[in-house]
C-alpha positions as CSV (number, residue, x, y, z in Angstrom):
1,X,-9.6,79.5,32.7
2,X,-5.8,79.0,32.3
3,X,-4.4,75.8,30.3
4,X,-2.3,74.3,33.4
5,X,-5.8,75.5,36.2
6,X,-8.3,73.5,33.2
7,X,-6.3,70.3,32.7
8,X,-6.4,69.5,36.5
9,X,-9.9,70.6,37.0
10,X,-11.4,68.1,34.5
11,X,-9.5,65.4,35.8
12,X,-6.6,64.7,32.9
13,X,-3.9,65.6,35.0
14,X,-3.6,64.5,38.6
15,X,-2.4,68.1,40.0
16,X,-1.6,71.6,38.7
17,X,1.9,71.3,39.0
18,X,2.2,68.9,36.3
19,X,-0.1,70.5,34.4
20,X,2.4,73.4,34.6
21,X,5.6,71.2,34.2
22,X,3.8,70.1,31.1
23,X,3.1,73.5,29.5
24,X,6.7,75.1,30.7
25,X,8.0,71.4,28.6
26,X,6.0,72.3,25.5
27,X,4.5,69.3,25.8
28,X,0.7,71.0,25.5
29,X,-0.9,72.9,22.5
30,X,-3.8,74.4,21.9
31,X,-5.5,74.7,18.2
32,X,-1.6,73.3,17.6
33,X,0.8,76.4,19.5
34,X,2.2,75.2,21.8
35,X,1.6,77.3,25.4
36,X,2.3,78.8,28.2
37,X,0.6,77.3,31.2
38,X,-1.2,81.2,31.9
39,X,-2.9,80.5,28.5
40,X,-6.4,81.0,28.3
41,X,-8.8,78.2,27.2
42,X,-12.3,78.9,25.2
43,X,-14.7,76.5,24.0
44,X,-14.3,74.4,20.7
45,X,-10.5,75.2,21.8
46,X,-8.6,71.8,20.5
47,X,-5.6,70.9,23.1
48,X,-2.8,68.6,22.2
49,X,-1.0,66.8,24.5
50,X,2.5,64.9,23.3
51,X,3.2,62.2,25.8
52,X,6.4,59.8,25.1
53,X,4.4,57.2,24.0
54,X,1.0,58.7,21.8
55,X,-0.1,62.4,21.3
56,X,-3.6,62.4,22.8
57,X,-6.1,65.2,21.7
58,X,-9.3,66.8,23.5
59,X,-11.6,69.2,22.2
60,X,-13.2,71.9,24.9
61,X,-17.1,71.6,24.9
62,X,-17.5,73.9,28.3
63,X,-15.0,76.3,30.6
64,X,-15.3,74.9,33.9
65,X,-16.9,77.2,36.5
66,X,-16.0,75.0,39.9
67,X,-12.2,74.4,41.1
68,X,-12.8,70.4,40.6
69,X,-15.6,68.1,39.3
70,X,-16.1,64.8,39.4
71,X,-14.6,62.1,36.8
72,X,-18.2,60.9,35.6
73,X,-18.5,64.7,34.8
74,X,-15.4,64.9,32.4
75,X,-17.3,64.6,29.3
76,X,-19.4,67.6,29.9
77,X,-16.2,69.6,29.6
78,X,-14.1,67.4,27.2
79,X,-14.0,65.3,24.4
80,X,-11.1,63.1,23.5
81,X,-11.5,63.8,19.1
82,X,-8.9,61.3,16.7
């Protein structure tokens, strides 16, 4: 599943777009590159995201196989490491 597609489908960013604004920004890495929002995302994939204020990381535990899931479901997919 693509980078900009994942980040909206388990709920960290509100829509695609920004997801995509982000990417195109180089505010998002994966395993630290920064990408593309067409990049591809595998499990055990680390993505790092630079806001203005902290650098928040999450490690992917499963590719999503729906368009959405539900926020009480986010930490099937994801898990927020140090």
């Amino acid at each position: 599943m693509r980078i900009d597609k994942f980040l909206n489908c388990v709920n960290i960013t509100k829509r695609r777009a920004i997801s995509e604004d982000m990417c195109k920004n180089g505010v998002v890495s994966i395993n630290g590159i920064v990408v593309k929002p067409a990049k591809d995302t595998k499990v055990s994939d680390i993505i790092t995201i630079s806001y203005l204020e902290k650098t928040v990381k999450y490690e992917v535990l499963q590719v999503p196989t729906t368009k959405t899931i539900s926020k009480s479901q986010q930490h099937e997919y994801v898990k927020e490491v140090g």
